[in-house]
C-alpha positions in Angstrom: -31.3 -14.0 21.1 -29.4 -14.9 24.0 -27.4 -12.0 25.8 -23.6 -12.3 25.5 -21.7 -13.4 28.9 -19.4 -11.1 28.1 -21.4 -8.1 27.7 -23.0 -8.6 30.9 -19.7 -9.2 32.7 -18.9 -6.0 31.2 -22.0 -4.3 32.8 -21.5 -5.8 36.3 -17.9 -4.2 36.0 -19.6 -0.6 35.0 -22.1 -0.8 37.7 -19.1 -1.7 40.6 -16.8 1.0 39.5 -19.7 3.2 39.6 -20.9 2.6 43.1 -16.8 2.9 44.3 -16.6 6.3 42.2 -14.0 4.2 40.0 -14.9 6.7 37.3 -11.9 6.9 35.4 -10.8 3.3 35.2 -10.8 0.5 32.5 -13.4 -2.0 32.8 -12.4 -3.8 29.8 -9.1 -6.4 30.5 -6.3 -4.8 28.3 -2.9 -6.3 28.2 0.0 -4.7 29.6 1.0 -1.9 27.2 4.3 -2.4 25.1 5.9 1.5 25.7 6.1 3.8 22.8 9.2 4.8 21.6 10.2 8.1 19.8 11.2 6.0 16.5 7.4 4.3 16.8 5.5 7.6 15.9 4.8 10.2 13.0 2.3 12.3 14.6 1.7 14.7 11.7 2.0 12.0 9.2 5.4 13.4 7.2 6.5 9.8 6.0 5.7 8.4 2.8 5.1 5.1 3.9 2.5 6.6 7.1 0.8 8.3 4.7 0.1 6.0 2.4 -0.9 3.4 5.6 -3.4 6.4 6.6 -5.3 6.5 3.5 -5.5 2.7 3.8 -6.5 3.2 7.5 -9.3 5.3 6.6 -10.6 3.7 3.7 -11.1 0.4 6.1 -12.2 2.4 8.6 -15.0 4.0 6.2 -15.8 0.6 4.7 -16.4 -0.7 8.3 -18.8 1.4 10.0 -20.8 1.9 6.5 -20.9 -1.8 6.5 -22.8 -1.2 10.2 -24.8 1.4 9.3 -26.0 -0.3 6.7 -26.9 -3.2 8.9 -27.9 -1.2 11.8 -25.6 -2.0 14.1 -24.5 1.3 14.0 -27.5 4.4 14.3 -27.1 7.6 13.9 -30.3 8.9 14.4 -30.1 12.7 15.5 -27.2 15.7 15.0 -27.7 19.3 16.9 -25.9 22.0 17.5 -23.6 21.5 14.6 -23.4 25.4 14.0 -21.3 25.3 17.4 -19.0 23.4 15.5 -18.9 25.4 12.3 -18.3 28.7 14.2 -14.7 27.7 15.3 -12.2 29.2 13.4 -8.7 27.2 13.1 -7.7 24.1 15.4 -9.9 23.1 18.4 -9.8 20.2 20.9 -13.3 17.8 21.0 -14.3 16.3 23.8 -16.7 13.4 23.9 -18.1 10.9 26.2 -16.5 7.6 25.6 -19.3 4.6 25.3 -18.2 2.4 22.1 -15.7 1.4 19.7 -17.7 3.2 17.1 -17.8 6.9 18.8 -14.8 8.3 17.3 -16.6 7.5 13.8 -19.8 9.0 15.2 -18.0 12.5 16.2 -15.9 12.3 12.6 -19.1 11.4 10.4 -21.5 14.2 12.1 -18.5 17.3 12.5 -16.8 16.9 8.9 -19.0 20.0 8.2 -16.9 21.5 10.3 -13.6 20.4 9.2 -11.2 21.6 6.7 -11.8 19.8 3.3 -9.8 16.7 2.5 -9.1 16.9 6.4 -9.8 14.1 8.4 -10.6 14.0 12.7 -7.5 13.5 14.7 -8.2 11.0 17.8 -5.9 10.8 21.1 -5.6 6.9 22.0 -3.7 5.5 25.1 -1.0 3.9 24.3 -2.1 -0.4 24.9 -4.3 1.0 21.4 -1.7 1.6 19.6 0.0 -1.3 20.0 -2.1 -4.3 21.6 -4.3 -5.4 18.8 -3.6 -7.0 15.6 -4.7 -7.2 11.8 -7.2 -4.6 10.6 -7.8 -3.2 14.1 -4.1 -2.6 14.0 -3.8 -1.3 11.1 -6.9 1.7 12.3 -5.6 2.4 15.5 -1.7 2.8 14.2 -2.8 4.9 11.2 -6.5 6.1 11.0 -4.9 9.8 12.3 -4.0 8.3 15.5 -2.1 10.4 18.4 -1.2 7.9 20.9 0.3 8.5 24.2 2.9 7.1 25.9 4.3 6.7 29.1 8.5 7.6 27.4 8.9 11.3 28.3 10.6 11.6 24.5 8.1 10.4 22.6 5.7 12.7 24.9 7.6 15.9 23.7 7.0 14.7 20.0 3.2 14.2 20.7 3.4 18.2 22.2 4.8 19.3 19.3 2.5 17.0 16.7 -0.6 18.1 18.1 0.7 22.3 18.1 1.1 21.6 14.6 -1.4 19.7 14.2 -4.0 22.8 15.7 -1.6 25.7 13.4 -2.9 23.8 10.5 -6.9 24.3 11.4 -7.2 20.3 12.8 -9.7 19.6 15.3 -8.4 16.8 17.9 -10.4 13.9 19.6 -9.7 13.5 23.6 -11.9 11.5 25.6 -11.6 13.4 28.9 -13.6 10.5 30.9 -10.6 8.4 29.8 -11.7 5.1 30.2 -14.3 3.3 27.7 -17.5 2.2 29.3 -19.8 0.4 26.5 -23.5 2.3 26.5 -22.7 3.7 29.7 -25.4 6.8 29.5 -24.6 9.0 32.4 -21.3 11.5 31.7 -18.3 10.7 34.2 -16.2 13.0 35.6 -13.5 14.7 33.9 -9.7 14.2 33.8 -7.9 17.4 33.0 -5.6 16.9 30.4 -7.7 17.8 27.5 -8.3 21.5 29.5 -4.4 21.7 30.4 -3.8 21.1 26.5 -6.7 23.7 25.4 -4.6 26.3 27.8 -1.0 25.2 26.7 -2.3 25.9 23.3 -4.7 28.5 23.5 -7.4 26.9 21.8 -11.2 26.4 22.2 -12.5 23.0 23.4 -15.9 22.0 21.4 -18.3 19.8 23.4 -19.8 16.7 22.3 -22.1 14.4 24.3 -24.0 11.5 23.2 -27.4 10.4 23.9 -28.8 7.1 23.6 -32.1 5.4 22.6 -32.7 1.4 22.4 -33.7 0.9 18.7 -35.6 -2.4 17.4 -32.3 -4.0 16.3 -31.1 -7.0 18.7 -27.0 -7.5 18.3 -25.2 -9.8 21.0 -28.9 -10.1 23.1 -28.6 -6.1 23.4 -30.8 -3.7 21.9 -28.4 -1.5 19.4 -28.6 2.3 20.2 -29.8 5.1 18.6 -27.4 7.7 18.5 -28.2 11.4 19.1 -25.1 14.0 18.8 -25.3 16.7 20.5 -22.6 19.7 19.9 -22.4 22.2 22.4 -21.2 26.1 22.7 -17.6 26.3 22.5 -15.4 26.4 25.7 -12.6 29.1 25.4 -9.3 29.8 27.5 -9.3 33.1 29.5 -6.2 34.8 29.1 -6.8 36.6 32.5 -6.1 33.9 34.6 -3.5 30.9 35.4 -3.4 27.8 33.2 -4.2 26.0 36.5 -7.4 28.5 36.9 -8.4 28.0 33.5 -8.2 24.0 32.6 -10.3 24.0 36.5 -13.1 26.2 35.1 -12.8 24.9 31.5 -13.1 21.3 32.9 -16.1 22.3 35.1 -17.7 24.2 32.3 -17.8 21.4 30.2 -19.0 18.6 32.3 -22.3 20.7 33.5 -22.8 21.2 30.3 -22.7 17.2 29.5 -25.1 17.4 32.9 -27.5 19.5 31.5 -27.9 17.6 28.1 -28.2 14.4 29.8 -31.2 15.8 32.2 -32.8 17.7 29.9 -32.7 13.9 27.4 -33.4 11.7 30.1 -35.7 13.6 31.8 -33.9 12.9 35.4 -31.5 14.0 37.7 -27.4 12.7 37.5 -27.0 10.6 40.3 -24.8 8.0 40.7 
């Protein structure tokens, strides 16, 4: 099969912003967000209406990627560590490298062992998500327990409160602290704060989650489909001895040499870049 243009475009883009330490960056052309306004959100889901639109959400969602699974374009072939999940008690941020559209679903699929029952992952989306695409990928990213930023300092102080709320109630929380999506990009980036700053503000445990990758015998777009292997690693917890600042530094550290270590021990090589 012929390889898509687009998906080696793609890779030439991953492969520049890695050699100018671009890290953090969109490689993928995204239209200008439209802002998001206070009236836009429900971040806990109170509305009749939303909730309704969330079961929807999630039943499309589940009807998608078994539809891939089943066709192998989506392989899940390995979960450890899983007990690091299940020995957090309450809410919890996750953190997981960001390398596909189907990731979120990977993390959701492998923890729900782990989650409250009838409960469902909660996933932090930048804010062109929430609002750039159209039909059923609309409908996912507006409802499928979706907490989008947004660049309106209001609607900011109802996604503060949504997601305090959000972790009294036991919910574990999706943040991609690489921030940007690079498709089957295998090496972990480095981190963006936030996730750590929220984990302090909060006072709650961060559970990380990195992602291995295999080439499987499938072909999709001229591109060998991956093979999937979850790894969930010890929880990261605040220390109450020292400054937020302190902590979200050390947190932040803490989790990406632990993404390090995974990744050499998989691969069998050294990080470089």
């Amino acid at each position: 099969m012929e390889k898509s243009q687009e998906r080696i475009d793609l890779l030439n883009r991953i492969a520049l912003f890695e050699k100018e330490g671009r890290f953090n960056e969109d490689v993928e052309y995204d239209d200008p967000p439209k802002q998001i306004l206070p009236k836009d959100v429900d971040y806990t889901i109170k509305k009749l209406s939303n909730k309704f639109m969330t079961v929807l959400a999630n039943m499309l969602g589940k009807m998608y990627f078994t539809h891939k699974i089943r066709k192998r374009t989506l392989i899940i072939k390995e979960v450890t560590g899983l007990e690091n999940a299940l020995s957090i008690k309450g809410g919890s941020f996750v953190t997981c490298n960001h390398f596909d559209i189907s990731d979120s679903y990977v993390v959701y699929r492998t923890v729900k062992p782990a989650l409250i029952k009838r409960h469902y992952l909660y996933k932090v989306i930048k804010e062109g998500n929430y609002n750039n695409f159209k039909g059923v990928v609309r409908i996912l990213m507006r409802h499928a327990n979706t907490l989008p930023l947004s660049s309106n300092f209001e609607t900011m102080k109802l996604f503060y409160r949504g997601v305090g709320e959000l972790l009294d109630r036991g919910e574990k929380i999706l943040i991609y602290p690489e921030q940007a999506m690079w498709w089957n990009y295998k090496k972990p980036r480095p981190l963006k704060k936030g996730v750590f700053q929220l984990a302090c503000k909060f006072n709650k445990p961060i559970l990380p989650v990195f992602v291995t990758m295999k080439d499987s015998d499938v072909i999709d777009e001229g591109f060998p489909v991956q093979e999937y292997y979850v790894h969930y690693l010890p929880p990261i917890y605040p220390d109450e001895k020292l400054s937020p600042a302190e902590n979200a530094a050390i947190m932040c550290e803490k989790n990406y040499k632990l993404w390090v270590d995974v990744y050499e021990k998989f691969y069998g090589k050294k990080l470089e870049y």
